[in-house]
N, C-alpha and C positions, 0 to 999 in steps of 0.2 A: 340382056341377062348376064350375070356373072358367069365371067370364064376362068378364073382359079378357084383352087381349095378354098381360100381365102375369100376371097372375095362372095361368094358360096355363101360361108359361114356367117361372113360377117350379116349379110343381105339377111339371111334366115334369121339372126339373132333381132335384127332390127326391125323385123316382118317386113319386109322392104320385098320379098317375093326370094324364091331361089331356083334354082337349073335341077338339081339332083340332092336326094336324100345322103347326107352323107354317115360313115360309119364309125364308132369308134365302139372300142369294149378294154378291160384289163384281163389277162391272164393270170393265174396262180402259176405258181414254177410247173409243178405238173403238165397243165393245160400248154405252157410254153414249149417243154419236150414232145408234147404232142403235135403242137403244132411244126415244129420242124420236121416228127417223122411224118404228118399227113402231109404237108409239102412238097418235103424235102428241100426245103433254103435251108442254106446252112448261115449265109452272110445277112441277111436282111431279118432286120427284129419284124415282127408283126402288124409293128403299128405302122411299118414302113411298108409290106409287101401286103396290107389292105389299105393302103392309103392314106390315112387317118388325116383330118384337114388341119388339126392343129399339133404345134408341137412345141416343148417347152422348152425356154431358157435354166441357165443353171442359178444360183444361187449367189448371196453375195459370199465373198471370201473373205475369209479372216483367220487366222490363227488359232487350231484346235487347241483346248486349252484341258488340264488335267484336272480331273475330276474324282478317278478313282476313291482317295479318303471319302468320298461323301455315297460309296458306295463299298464298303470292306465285301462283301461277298464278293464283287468282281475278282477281287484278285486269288479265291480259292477255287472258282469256277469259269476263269477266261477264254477255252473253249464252247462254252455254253453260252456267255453272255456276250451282248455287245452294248456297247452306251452311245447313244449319240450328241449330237453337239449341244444339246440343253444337257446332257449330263442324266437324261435316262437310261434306264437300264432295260434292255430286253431278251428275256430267257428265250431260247430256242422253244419250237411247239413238237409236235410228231413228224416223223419222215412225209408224212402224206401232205400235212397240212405248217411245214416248215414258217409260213408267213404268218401266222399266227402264234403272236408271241405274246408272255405272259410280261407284263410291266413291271418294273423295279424301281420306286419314288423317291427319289436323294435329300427330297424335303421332308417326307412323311412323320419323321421325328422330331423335327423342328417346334421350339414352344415359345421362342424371343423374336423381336423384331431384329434384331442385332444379327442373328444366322442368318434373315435371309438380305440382311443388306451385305453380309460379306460372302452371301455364294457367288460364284464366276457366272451367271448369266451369257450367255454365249458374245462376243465381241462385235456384234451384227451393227455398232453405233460411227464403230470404225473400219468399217470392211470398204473394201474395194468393191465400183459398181462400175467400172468403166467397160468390161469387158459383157455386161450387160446390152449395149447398145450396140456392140457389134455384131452378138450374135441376133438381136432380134431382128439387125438389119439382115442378115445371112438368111433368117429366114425365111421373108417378108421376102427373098429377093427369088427363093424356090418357089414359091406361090402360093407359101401355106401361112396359118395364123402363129405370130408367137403369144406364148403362152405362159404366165409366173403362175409358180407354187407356194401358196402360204396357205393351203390347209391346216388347219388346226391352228387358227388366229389368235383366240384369246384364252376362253374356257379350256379345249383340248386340250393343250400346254400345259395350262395352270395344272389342270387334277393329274395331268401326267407325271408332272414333278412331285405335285404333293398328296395324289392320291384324292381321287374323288369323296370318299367320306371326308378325309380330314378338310381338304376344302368347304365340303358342305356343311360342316361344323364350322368352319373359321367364318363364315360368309352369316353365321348367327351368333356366336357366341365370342369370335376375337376376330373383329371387323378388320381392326388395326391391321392383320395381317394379311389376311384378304385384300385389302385395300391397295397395300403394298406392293402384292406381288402379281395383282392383276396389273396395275396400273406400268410396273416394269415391262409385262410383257406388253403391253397395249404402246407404249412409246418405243421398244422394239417393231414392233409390226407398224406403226408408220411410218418407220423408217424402212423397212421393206419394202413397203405398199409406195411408196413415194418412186423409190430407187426403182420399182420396176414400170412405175407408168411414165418417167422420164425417160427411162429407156425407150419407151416408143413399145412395148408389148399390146397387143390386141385387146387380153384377156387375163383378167388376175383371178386367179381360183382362190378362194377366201374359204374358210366355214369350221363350224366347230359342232360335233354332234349335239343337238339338245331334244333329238324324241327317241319315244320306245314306242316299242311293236304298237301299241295304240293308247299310248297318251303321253305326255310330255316327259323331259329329264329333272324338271321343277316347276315350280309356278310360273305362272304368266308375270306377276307381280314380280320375280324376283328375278326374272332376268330380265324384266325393263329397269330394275335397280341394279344391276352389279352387270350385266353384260350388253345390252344393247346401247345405252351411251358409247362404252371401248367403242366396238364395233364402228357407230357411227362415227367415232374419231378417225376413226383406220381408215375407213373407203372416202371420207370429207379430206384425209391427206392423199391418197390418190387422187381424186378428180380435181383436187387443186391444181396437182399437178399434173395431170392431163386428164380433162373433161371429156375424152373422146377414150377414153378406156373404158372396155363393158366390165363390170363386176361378179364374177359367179357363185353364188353361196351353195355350200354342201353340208348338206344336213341328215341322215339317214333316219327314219321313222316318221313316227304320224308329228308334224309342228305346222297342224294349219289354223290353229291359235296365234300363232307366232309370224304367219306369212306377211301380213298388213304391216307387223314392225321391222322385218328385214325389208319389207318397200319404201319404207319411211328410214331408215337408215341410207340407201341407194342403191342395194342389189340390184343388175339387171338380169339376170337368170338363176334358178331352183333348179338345183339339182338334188338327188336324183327320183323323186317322186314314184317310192316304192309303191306299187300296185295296192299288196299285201295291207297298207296303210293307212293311202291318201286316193281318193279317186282322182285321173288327172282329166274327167270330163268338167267335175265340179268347180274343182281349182282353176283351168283353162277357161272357165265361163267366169269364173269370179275375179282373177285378179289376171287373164291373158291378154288385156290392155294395157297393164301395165308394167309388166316382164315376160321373160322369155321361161322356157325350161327344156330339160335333159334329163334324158333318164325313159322312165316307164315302161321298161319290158322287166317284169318281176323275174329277180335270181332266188326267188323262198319259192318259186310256183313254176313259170311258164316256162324258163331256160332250163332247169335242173328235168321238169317233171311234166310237159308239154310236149307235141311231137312237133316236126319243123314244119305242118300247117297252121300249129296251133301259134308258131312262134311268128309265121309270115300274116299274119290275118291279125297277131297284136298290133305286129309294126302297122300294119295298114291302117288299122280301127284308129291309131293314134294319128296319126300324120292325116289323114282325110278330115280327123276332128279340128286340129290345127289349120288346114286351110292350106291354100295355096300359098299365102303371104308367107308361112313361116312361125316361125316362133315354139318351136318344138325340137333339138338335137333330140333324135328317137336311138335309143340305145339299153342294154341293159344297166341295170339299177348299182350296180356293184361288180365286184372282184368272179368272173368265172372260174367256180368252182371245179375241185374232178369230177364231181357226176352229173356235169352238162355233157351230155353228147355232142359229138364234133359237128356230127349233121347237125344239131341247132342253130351253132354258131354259124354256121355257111348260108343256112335257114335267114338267119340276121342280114347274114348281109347280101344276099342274094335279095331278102326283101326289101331293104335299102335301097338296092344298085337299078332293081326294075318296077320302084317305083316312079307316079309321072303326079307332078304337080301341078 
C-alpha cells in the first residue's frame, strides 16, 4: 500500500487502491486569521500544518511588462487596483470578503484586429522553465505530489481580458477576433502545459468555468466550436510531453452536458462537483471508469449551513460510494468562506483522517 502523500494520491487518482483519505480545502484571508488564532502556528501556512498531499510549483518567469495605457483608471486609483500579468485589472471587494474582486477588461473596447495583435500578451513564449524541474524534483523528494497551475486555460482568460459579453458577442458577430485571441491564448497554454509536464509535475490543474447554478455558460454546440478543440490542443501538448501526467479540469456548476467532451479531450479528474449542482452518485456511476474527481462536500449548503455530523457523514456517504480503489479526492467544493464554522472544517478533516478504506 502507499507510504507517502504522494504516492497515496497518485494510487487514489488511478483507483489503484489507497492507505488514507487524504485532505485539502482553501482558505479566504479571514478563515486564514482564524486559523492561526485556533492553532496558534504562527510559521506553518495551513496547507502545511494539515498536510495537504500536493503542492504547487511556481510559474514560468518572464519579464513583467507595462500595461497601464491599456487601463487609464489604474493610474487614478493604484491603491484600489492591481493588474496582473495578462494586464487585468482587479478592484479591491469589502474588508470582509477582500478576495473578491471586481474585474477590469484592457480589451473590452477593442473593435480592430490590429489592437489586439499589438497588446503585450504576457511573455510566457520566452520565459524561463528551468527552475521548474528543480523544484518539482524538491518536491517529489518530501513525499508529496507536485503540482502546475493553469487554471483559467482558455475561455477564463479570454472574457477576463475582454469581458465576457463582448466576447460572447465577438464569438457571433466578429469571429475574426475571437478567433484571434482565443487561439493566442490557446498557443500560450501549450506552452505552459508542455513546460510543466517536462518538468516531471504529477498534476496540471487545467479548467475554465463554463456552468451555472443549473445549466450551462453556453451551448453545448458552441463550446465544441470555439473551446473544446483549444482545450484538446493544450492537454494533446502536455501528454506529448509526458504521457504519465494526470490532467485536472475545474469547472464550477452544473456541466454534465459537457463531461463526455472534457473525457474526450483527456481530463483525468473533475473537479469540484458542487453537490448544489451535479449529483456525484450519478456522475461516479456514469463516467467513474473513466476519470477520477475532487470536490463534493457543498460550500452553498453542508460546510457554511450543516453541523460537523452532518459534514463527517457527507465525507463518508462520498468515499464509501467510491470504493475502496479510489477515485474520489473528498474535499469541499470551493474557497471556505467566513461563515463556515471552524468546527466544520476540523469536522473534514477529522472525517478524512479516521476514515478506513
Amino acid at each position: 500500500m502507499a507510504s507517502t502523500p504522494r504516492e497515496n494520491l497518485l494510487s487514489l487518482y488511478k483507483k489503484t487502491g489507497y492507505s488514507h483519505a487524504p485532505v485539502s480545502f482553501e482558505l479566504c484571508p479571514l478563515k486564514v486569521l482564524e486559523y492561526r488564532k485556533k492553532t496558534g502556528e504562527i510559521e506553518k501556512s495551513y496547507t502545511e500544518y494539515f498536510d495537504f498531499p500536493e503542492v504547487y510549483v511556481s510559474d514560468l518567469e518572464f519579464a513583467e511588462l507595462d500595461r497601464s495605457a491599456y487601463l487609464p483608471y489604474f493610474k487614478n486609483n493604484s491603491n484600489d487596483i492591481r493588474i496582473d500579468k495578462w494586464g487585468i485589472g482587479y478592484e479591491k471587494g469589502s474588508e470582509a470578503c477582500a478576495h473578491m474582486e471586481h474585474f477590469l477588461h484592457p480589451m473590452k473596447d477593442f473593435t480592430t484586429l490590429g489592437e489586439f495583435e499589438e497588446y503585450p500578451y504576457p511573455a510566457y513564449l520566452g520565459a524561463g522553465t528551468e527552475h521548474l524541474k528543480k523544484e518539482a524534483d524538491a518536491i517529489h523528494s518530501r513525499g508529496y505530489a507536485a503540482k502546475a497551475s493553469m487554471a483559467c486555460t482558455v475561455w477564463e482568460i479570454a472574457w477576463y481580458l475582454r469581458s465576457m459579453e463582448q466576447l460572447m458577442s465577438d464569438m457571433i458577430l466578429d469571429k475574426d477576433l475571437a478567433e484571434y485571441h482565443l487561439d493566442r491564448i490557446t498557443e500560450i497554454s501549450c506552452h505552459r502545459a508542455t513546460a510543466f509536464a517536462e518538468a516531471g509535475v504529477d498534476i496540471i490543474l487545467t479548467g475554465d468555468d463554463v456552468g451555472m447554478q443549473d445549466t450551462l455558460m453556453m451551448s453545448e454546440a458552441m463550446y465544441c466550436e470555439w473551446i473544446k478543440p483549444r482545450f484538446a490542443k493544450i492537454l494533446a501538448a502536455a501528454k506529448n510531453a509526458n504521457p504519465g501526467v494526470l490532467i485536472e479540469y475545474h469547472s464550477c456548476g452544473y456541466v454534465e452536458p459537457l463531461i463526455p467532451h472534457f473525457i474526450e479531450c483527456g481530463i483525468d479528474i473533475l473537479n469540484p462537483i458542487q453537490p448544489e449542482c451535479m449529483d456525484f452518485r450519478t456522475l461516479f456511476k456514469r463516467h467513474g471508469h473513466e476519470i477520477s474527481f475532487k470536490g463534493t462536500v457543498g460550500i452553498q449548503t453542508t460546510m457554511p449551513f450543516g453541523t460537523p455530523d452532518d459534514v463527517r457523514s457527507v465525507v463518508k456517504k462520498n468515499l464509501d460510494l467510491a470504493g475502496p480503489a479510489g477515485g474520489l479526492f473528498c474535499c469541499p467544493t470551493h474557497m471556505i468562506e467566513p461563515e463556515v464554522p471552524w468546527e466544520n472544517i476540523e469536522a473534514y478533516v477529522d472525517a478524512c483522517r479516521s476514515y478506513t478504506p
